[in-house]
N, C-alpha and C positions, 0 to 999 in steps of 0.2 A: 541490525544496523551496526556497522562497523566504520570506521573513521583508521587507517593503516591497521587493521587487527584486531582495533582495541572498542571494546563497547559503548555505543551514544546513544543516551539516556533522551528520550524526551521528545523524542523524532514524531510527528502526526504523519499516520498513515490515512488517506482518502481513497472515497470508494464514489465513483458518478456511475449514472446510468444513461447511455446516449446523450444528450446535451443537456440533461440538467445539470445544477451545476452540484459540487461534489461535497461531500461530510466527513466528518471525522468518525473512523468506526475502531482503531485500535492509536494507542501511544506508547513506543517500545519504554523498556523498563532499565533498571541500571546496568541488565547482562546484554540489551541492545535488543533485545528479543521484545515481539508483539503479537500478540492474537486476538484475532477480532469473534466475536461470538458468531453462532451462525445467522443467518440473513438470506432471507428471502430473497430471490430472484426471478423475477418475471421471466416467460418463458421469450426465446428469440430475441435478445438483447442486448445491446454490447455496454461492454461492461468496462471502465477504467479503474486504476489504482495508484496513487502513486505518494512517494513521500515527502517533507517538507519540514524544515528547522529553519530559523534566520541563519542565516549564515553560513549557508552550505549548499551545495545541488547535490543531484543524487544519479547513482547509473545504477537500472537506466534510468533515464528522466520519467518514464511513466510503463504498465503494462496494462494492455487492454486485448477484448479478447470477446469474440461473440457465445454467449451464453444460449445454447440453444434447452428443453426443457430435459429438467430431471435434474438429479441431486448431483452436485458438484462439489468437490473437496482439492485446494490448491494451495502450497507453497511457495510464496513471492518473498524471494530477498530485492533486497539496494544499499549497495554501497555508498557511503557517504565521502565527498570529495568536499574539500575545503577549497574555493577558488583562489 
């Protein structure tokens, strides 16, 4: 998580599955970075993620993405926009 470059501490990343609704599974750290631990996912399932601080949106606004079965391992950034 970057804000022009520079690291933003505190950002919640969420994780939904189809419409339920979403949780919090990592909170970037003071170098902006976050890792969520591993997590089970049902197999055929779409899957959102996206991030969120008061006072800011994020691009993108969300990534989602159908999960079909088997071990998956992925890298999602969002840049942090200040409106």
């Amino acid at each position: 998580m970057t804000l022009d470059g520079s690291p933003l501490e505190g950002v919640k990343i969420y994780r939904s599955f189809a419409s339920y609704e979403g949780e919090v599974v990592a909170v970037s750290g003071k170098d902006g970075t976050y890792r969520s631990e591993f997590m089970f996912i049902p197999g055929d399932e779409m899957v959102t993620v996206w991030a969120e601080l008061e006072g800011y949106t994020f691009a993108p606004e969300n990534i989602y993405w159908r999960h079909y079965y088997g071990y998956e391992e992925s890298t999602l950034d969002f840049e942090a926009v200040k409106p």
